[in-house]
C-alpha positions as MATLAB code, in Angstrom:
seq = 'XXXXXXXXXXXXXXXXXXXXXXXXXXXXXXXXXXXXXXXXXXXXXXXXXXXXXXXXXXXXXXXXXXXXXXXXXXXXXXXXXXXXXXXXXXXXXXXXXXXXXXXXXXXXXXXXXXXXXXXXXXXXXXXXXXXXXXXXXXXXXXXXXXXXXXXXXXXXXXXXXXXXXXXXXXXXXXXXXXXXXXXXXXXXXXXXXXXXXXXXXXXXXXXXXXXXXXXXXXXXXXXXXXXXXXXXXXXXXXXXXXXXXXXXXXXXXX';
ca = [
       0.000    0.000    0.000;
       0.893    3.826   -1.025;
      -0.080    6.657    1.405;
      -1.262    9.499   -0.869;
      -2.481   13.046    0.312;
      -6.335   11.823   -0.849;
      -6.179    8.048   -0.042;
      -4.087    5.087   -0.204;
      -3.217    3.276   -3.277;
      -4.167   -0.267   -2.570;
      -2.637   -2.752   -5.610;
      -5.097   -5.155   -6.828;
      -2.557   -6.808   -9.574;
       1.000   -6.862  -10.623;
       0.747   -4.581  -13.699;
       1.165   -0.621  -13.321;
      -3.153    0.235  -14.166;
      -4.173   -2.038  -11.794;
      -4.665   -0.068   -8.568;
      -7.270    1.956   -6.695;
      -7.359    4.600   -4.485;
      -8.877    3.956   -0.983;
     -10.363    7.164    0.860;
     -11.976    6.259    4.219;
     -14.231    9.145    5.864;
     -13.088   10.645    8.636;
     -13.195    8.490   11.744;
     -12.404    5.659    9.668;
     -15.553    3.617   10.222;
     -17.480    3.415    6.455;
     -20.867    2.841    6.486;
     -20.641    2.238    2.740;
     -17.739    1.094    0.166;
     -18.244    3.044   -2.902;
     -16.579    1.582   -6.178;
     -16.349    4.685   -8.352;
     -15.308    3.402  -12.375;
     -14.121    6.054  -14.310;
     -15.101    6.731  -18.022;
     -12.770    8.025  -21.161;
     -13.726    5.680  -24.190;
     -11.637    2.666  -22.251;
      -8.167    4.793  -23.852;
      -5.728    6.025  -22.373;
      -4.604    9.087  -21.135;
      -7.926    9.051  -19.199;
      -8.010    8.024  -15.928;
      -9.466    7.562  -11.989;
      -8.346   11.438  -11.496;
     -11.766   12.333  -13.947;
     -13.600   11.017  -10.637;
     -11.654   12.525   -7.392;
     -14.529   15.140   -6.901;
     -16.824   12.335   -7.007;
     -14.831   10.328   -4.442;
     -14.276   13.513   -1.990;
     -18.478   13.742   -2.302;
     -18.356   10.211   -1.404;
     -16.116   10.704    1.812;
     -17.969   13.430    2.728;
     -21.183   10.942    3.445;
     -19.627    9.014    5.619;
     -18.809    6.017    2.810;
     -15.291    4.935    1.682;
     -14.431    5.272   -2.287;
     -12.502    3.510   -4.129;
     -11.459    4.735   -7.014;
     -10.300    2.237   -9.629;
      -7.864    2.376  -12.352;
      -7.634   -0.456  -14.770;
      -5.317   -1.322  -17.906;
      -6.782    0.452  -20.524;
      -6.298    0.628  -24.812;
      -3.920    3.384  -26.349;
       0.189    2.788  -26.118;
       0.142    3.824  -22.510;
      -2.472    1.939  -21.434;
      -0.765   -0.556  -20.020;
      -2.830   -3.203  -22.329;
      -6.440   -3.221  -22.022;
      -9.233   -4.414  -23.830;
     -10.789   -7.697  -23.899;
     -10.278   -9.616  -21.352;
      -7.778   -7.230  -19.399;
      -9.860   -3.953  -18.837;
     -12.870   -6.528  -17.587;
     -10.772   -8.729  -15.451;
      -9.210   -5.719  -13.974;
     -12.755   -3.941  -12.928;
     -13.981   -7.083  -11.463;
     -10.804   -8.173   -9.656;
     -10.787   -4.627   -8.355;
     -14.864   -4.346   -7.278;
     -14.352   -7.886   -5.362;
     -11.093   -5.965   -3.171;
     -13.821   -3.652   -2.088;
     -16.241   -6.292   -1.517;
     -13.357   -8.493    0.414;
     -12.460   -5.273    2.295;
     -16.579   -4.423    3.382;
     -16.886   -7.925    5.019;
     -13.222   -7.623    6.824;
     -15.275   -3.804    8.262;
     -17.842   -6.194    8.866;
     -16.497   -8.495   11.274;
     -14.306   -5.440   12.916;
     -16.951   -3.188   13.387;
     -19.781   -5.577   14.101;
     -22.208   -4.208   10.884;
     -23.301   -4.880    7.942;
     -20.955   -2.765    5.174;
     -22.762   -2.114    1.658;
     -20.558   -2.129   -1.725;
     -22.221   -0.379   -4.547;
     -20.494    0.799   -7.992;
     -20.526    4.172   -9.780;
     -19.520    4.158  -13.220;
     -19.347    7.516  -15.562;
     -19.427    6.728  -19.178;
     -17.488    3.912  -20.351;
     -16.862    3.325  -16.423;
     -21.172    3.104  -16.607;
     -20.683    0.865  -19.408;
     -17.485   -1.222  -17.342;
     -19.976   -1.285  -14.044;
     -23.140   -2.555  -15.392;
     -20.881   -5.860  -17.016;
     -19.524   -6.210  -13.409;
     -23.316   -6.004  -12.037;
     -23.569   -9.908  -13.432;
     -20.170  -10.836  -12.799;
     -19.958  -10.160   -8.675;
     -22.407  -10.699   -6.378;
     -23.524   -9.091   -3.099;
     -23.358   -6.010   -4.391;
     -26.059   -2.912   -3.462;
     -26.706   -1.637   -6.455;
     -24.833   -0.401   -9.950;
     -25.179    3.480  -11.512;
     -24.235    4.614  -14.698;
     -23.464    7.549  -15.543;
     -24.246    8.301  -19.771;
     -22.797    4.619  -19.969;
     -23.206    2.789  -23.309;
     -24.956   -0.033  -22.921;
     -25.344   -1.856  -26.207;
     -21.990   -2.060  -27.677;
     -22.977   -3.721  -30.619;
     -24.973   -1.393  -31.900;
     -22.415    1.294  -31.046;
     -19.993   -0.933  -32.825;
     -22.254   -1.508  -35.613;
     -22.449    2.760  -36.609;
     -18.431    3.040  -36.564;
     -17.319    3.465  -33.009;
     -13.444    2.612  -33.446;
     -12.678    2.517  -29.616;
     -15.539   -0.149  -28.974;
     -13.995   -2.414  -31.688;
     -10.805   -2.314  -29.966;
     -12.357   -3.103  -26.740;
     -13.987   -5.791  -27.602;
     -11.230   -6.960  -30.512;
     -10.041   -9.894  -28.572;
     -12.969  -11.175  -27.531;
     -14.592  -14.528  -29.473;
     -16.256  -13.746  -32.445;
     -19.196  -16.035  -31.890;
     -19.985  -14.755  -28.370;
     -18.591  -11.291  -28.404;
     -21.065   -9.123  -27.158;
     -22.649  -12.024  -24.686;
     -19.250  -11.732  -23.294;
     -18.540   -7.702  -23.087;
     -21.939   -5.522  -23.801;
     -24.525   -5.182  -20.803;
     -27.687   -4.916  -23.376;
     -26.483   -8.688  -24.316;
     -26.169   -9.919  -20.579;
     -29.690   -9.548  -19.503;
     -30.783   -9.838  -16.758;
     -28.233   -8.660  -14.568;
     -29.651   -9.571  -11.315;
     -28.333   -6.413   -9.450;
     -30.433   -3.311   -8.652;
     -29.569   -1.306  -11.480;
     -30.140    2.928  -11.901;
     -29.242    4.875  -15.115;
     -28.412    8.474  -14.825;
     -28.370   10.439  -17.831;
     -27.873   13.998  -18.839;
     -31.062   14.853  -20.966;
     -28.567   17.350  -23.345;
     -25.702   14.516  -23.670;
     -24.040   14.507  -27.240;
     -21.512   12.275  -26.488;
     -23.300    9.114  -25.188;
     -27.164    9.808  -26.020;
     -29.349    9.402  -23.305;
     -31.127    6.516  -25.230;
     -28.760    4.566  -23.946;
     -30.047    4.506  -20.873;
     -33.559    4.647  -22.085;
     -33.227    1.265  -23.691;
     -31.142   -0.740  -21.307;
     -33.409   -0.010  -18.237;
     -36.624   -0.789  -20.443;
     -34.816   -4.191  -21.440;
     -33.520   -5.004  -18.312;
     -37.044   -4.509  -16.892;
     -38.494   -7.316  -19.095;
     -35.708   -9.390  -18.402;
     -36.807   -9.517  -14.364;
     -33.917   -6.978  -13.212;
     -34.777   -3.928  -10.722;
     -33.803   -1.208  -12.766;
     -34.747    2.547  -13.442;
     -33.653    5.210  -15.134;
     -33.779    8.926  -14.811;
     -32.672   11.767  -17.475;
     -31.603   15.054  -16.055;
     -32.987   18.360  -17.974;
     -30.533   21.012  -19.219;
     -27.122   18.505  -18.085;
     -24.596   17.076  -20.426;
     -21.808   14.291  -20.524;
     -19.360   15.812  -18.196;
     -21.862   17.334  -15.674;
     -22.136   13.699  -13.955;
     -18.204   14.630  -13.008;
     -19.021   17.786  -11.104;
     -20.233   16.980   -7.919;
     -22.544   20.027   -7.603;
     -24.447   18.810  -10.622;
     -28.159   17.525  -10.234;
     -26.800   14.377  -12.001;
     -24.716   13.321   -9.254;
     -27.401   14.582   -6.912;
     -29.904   12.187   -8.137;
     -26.813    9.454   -7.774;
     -26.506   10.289   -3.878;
     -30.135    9.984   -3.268;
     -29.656    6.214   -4.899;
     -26.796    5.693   -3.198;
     -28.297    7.195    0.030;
     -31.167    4.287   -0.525;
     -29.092    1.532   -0.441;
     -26.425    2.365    1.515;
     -28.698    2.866    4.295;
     -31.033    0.023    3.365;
     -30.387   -2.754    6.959;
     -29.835   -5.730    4.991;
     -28.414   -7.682    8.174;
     -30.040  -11.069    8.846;
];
């Protein structure tokens, strides 16, 4: 572990992306973990710092954030893709979930994990929804949830995501809109004026995952765009803490 000024830098693998930052709230008693996935097309140079107002939000409740880095695509990326950037963001989201039930049995109650992804960190935290369970809840942030149809009208950094996965079973295997049903409680949050992801997204994942038998919602915020969901005064992120409020405070001890 590596002390920083905001957090310590807890290593979840051997390669240089795959780390997370650790910020407990001040007593250093969580009542909630926090997983916070950042976004950036899955490319480098993007990375967890896109999310630090996010995680000092998160402190400020009382909760402990972790903010994740993973290997991502681009020469510095440190290798993502398919399966590295997915193995990374579900080895790192079962740390926090290993490190809630270790609070557990110190502090004698129940710890909740849930996951905040923005963007392609919506898109990485709704595939890791299926993957881990025991989780609270996933949000997404303007994450893209059908790959394959993103794919499908030209999107060069989903192609290289999903490049080395098989053909046969790619998008089973990477895009949430092809996982169905999730069986996580699931909430989309979506700025109404987004150009960069469009809020259909959201739209169409919560109505699918809804027939499928998940728990899932979605809400669209008037008059916000991609990057308001990164400000922490933003009514995106205010709609997030009320969800995140919900759960985390949700007694879901025997």
């Amino acid at each position: 572990m590596t002390m920083f000024r905001f957090g310590t830098k807890i290593r979840y693998g051997s390669s240089r992306g795959q780390f997370g930052v650790l910020t407990r709230p001040r007593g250093g008693r969580p009542t909630a973990v926090v997983v916070l996935v950042h976004g950036g097309f899955w490319t480098w140079p993007y990375n967890r710092w896109l999310m630090l107002r996010l995680a000092r939000s998160v402190r400020k409740r009382g909760w402990a954030s972790f903010n994740v880095e993973y290997r991502r695509l681009g020469r510095f990326g440190g290798g993502g893709g398919f399966p590295e950037t997915f193995d990374d963001v579900r080895s790192a989201i079962g740390l926090a979930l290993q490190s809630a039930r270790s609070a557990e049995e110190r502090f004698g109650r129940r710890v909740p994990v849930a996951v905040v992804g923005h963007s392609a960190g919506g898109h990485l935290a709704l595939w890791a929804g299926r993957e881990i369970a025991g989780l609270a809840g996933v949000v997404s942030l303007a994450g893209p949830t059908d790959l394959r149809s993103i794919a499908e009208n030209g999107s060069e950094p989903v192609r290289d995501l999903v490049a080395g996965a098989p053909a046969d079973e790619r998008w089973q295997l990477t895009s949430p809109m092809q996982r169905l049903p999730l069986a996580v409680p699931v909430v989309c949050v979506h700025g109404a004026d987004d150009t960069t992801v469009s809020p259909r997204n959201s739209i169409a994942f919560v109505e699918a995952a809804t027939e499928a038998g998940d728990d899932a919602s979605s809400t669209l915020v008037a008059g916000e765009v991609h990057r308001d969901a990164l400000r922490s005064s933003s009514k995106i992120w205010a709609t997030t803490l009320d969800v995140l409020t919900e759960w985390c405070s949700t007694d879901l001890r025997d």
